[in-house]
C-alpha positions in Angstrom: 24.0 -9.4 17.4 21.8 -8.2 14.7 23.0 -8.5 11.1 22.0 -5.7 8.5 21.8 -5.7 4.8 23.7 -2.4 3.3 25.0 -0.4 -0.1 27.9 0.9 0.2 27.3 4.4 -1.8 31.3 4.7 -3.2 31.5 1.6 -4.8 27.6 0.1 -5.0 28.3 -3.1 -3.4 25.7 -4.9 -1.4 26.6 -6.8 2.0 25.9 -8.3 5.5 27.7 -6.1 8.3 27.3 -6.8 12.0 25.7 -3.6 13.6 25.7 -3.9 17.4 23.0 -2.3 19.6 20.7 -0.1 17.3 19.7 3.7 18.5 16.8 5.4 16.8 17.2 9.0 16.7 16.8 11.4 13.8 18.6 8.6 11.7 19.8 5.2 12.8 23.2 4.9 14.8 24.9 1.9 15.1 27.2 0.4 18.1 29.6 -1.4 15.6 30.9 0.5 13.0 30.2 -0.7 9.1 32.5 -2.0 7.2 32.5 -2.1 3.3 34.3 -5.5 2.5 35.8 -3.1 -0.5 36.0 0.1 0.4 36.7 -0.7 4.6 34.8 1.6 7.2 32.0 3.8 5.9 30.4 7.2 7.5 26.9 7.3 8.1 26.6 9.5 4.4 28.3 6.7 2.7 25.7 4.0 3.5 22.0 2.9 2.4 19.8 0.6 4.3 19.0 -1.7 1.2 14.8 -2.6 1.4 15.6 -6.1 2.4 17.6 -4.3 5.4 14.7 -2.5 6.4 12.7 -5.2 6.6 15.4 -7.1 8.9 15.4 -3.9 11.2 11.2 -3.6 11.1 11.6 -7.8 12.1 13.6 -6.7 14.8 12.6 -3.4 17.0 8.9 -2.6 15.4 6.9 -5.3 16.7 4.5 -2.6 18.1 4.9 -0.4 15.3 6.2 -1.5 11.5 6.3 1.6 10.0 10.0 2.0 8.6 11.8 4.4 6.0 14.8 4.2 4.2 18.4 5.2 5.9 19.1 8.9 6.0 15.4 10.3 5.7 13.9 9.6 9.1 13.3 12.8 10.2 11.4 12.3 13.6 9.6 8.8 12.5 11.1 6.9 15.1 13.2 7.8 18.3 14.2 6.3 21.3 10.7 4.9 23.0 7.9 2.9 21.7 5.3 5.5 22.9 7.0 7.8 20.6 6.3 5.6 17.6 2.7 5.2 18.4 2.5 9.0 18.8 3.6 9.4 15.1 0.5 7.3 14.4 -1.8 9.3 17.0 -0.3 12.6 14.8 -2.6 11.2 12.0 -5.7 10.5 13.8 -8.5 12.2 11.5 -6.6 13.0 8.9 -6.8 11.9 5.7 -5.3 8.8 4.5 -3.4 10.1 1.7 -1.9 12.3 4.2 -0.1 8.9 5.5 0.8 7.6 2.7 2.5 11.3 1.7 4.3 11.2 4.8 5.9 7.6 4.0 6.9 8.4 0.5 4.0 6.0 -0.9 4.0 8.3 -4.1 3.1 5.5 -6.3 -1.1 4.0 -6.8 -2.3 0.6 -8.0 -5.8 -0.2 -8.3 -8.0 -3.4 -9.0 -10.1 -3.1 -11.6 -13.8 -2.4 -10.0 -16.3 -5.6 -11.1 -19.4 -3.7 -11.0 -18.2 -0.9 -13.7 -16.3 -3.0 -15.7 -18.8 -6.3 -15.2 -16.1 -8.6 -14.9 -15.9 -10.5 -11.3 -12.4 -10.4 -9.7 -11.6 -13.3 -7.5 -11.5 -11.6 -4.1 -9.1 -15.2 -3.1 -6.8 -14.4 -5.7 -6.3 -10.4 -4.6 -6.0 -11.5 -1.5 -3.0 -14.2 -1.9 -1.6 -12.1 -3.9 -1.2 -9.2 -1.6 0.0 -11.5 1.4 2.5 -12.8 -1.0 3.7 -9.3 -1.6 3.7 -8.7 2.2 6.0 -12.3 3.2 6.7 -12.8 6.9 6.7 -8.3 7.4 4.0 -7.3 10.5 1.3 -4.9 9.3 -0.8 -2.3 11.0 -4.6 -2.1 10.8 -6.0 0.9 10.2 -9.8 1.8 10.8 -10.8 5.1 8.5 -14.0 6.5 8.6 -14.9 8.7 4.6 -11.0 8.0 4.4 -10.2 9.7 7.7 -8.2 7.4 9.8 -10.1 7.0 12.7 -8.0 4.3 15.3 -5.1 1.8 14.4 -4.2 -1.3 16.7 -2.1 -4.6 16.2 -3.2 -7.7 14.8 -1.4 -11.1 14.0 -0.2 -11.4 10.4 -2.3 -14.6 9.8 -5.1 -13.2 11.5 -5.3 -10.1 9.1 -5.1 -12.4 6.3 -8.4 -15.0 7.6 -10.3 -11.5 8.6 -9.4 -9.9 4.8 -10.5 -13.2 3.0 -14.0 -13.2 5.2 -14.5 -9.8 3.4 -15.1 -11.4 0.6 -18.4 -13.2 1.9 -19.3 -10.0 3.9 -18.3 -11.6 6.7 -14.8 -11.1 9.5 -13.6 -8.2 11.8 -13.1 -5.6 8.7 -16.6 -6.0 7.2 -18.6 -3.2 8.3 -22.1 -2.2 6.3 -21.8 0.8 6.2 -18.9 1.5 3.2 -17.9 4.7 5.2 -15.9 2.5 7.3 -12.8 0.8 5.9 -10.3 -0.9 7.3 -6.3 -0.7 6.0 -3.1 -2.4 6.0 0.2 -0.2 6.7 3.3 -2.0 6.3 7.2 -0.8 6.2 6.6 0.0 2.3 3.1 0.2 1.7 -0.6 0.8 2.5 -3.8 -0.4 1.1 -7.6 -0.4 1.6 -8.9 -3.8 2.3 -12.5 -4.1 -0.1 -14.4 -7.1 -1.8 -12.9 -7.8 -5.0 -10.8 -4.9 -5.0 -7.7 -3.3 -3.9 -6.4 0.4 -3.6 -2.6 -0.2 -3.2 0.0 2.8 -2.7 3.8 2.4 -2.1 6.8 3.6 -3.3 7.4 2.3 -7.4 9.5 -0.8 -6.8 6.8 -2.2 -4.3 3.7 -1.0 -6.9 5.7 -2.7 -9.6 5.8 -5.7 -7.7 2.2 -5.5 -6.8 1.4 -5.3 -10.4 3.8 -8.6 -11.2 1.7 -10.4 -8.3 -1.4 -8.9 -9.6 -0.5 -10.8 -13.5 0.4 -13.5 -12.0 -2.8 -14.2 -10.2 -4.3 -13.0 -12.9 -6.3 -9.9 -11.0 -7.3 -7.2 -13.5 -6.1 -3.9 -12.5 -5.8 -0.3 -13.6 -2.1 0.9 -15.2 -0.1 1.9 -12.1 0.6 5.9 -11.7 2.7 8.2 -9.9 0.8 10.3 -7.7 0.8 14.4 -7.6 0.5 15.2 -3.8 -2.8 13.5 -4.3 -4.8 15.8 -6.7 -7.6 13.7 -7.9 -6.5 11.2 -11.0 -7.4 12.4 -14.6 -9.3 8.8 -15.9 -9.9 10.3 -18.8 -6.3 11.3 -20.0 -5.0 7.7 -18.3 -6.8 5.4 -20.0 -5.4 1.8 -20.2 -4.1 0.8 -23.4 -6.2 -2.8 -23.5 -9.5 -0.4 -22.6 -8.9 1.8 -25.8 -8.3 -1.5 -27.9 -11.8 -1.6 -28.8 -13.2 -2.5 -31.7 -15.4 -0.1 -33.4 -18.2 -2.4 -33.7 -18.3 -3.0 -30.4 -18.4 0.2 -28.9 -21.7 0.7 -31.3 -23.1 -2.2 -30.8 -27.2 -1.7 -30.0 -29.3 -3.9 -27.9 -32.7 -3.9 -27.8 -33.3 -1.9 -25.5 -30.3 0.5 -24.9 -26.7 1.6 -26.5 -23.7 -0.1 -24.9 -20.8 2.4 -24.0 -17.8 2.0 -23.1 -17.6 2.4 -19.0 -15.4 5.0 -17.6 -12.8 4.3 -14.5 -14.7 5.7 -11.0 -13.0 6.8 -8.3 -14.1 5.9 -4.6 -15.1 9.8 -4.0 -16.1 10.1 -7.6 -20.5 11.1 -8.1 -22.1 7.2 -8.2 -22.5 6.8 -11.7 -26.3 5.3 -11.0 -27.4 9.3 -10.4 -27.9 8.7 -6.7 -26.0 11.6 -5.9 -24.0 10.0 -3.6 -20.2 9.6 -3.6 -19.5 5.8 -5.1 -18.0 4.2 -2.1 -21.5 5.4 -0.1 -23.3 3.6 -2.8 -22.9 0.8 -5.3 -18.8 0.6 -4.2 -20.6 -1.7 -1.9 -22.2 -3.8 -4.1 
C-alpha cells in the first residue's frame, strides 16, 4: 500500500499516512482515510500534499506522464486514464512554451549567464550535473519546440536524457539540432527548462528556482538573479540588473583599447534583436555560437 507524505493544515505537522488505492479526479481521493497523528482524521480541506509527497505519487502512477501539482489545485490535470494525461499535453501542442509553464504554476525564471555576451565560458558538465542533481531519481518529459512552440513530447529514460543533454555540449546527441529553432526541453513534476550549450533557461515554482540557484553556486555556474515572472511579459534587463554586474569599477567601464571602447554588455534575451546587427532574433543567430 502506497505511503504519502502530508501537512496537516490545523496544526502544521508533517507525516507518513497509509493512503490505499489512489483515484485521480478533479483532486486526489484516497481509499484509506488520513489520519493526523495529532489532530486524528482530516477532510480533504485540511490536508496538503507536501513536495516530497508529490514526488512519491509522480514515482508511483506517472510513469507515462510526470506532470504533477500540488493537493487541492488540480483542476482537470489528471483524471482517471492515462490517455487523459497525455491529452493535457496534446492540449499544448503549438503553443507557446511559456503557456506550459503558466499552466503549472512555474511563475518563477533562472537563467545561466550567456558565454558569448558576457565572454566568460560556462562549463556545459557542470550545468548539467547540476541540474540532474536538482532533478534526483523524478522521470522527466522531453519536449521538442520549434521558435518556442512546443511541437511533439515523448518519454525517455532518466539516464538517457542526461548522456543526450551532456552530448549537447560537443554538438553532438539526440537534442542537438543545427538549426537553433529547434530546442529540446525537460518537464518535470516542478519544473521545465530548455536544454542549450553552456546554458540553461530554468522556470519553476520559487522553492525549486531557489534550489536551482543553490546547485547553480555550488557548481559554480554563473547565472542571472532569479525573478518572478508577470504572465510572461518580456523581462526589463535594464531595470534588473545584477548587483556584481553594476559593481564596476569606473576605470574599467572606460577603459580604451586600441582599436575600440569597451562597454559594459547588456543581458539578451533568446527573442531579443542579435546584438551583431544581423537582424535576426538571437537564438536564430549567435545563441548558437
Amino acid at each position: 500500500m502506497p505511503i504519502i507524505k502530508f501537512e496537516c493544515k490545523k496544526c502544521k505537522e508533517i507525516f507518513d499516512c497509509e493512503t490505499g488505492k489512489i483515484t485521480f479526479g478533479n483532486i486526489l481521493d484516497f481509499e484509506k482515510d488520513i489520519i493526523c497523528p495529532n489532530c486524528g482524521k482530516l477532510t480533504k480541506e485540511e490536508i496538503l500534499l507536501t513536495e516530497y509527497g508529490q514526488t512519491q505519487i509522480g514515482q508511483l502512477y506517472f510513469k507515462d506522464e510526470p506532470v504533477i501539482k500540488g493537493y487541492g489545485i488540480y483542476e482537470g490535470l489528471i483524471s482517471n486514464d492515462n490517455k487523459s494525461l497525455k491529452k493535457d499535453l496534446k492540449d499544448f501542442i503549438n503553443k507557446d512554451t511559456r503557456e506550459l509553464c503558466e499552466y503549472f504554476g512555474f511563475d518563477y525564471y533562472l537563467e545561466v549567464k550567456n558565454n558569448f555576451i558576457f565572454r566568460s565560458r560556462q562549463n556545459h558538465e557542470d550545468i548539467i550535473n547540476a541540474l540532474y542533481e536538482f532533478i534526483g531519481n523524478r522521470p522527466v518529459k522531453v519536449i521538442k519546440a520549434y521558435n518556442d512552440q512546443i511541437k511533439k513530447y515523448f518519454d525517455m529514460d532518466l539516464e538517457e536524457t542526461k548522456k543526450n543533454a551532456m552530448l549537447f555540449g560537443k554538438n553532438k546527441g539526440k537534442f542537438y539540432f543545427e538549426d537553433p529553432s529547434i530546442c529540446f526541453c525537460l518537464l518535470g513534476d516542478n519544473f521545465f527548462t530548455y536544454i542549450l550549450c553552456e546554458m540553461l533557461f530554468f522556470y519553476g515554482k520559487k522553492e525549486g528556482v531557489d534550489k536551482m540557484a543553490y546547485l547553480f553556486d555550488k557548481y559554480s555556474v554563473d547565472y542571472h538573479k532569479p525573478y518572478k515572472l508577470d504572465k510572461y511579459e518580456p523581462y526589463d534587463f535594464e531595470n534588473n540588473i545584477d548587483e556584481d554586474d553594476e559593481d564596476l569599477d569606473e576605470e574599467d567601464k572606460n577603459e580604451e583599447t586600441d582599436n575600440e571602447i569597451e562597454t559594459r554588455p547588456k543581458k539578451i534575451g533568446r527573442n531579443d534583436p542579435c546584438p551583431c546587427g544581423s537582424g535576426k532574433k538571437y537564438k536564430k543567430c549567435c545563441l548558437k555560437l
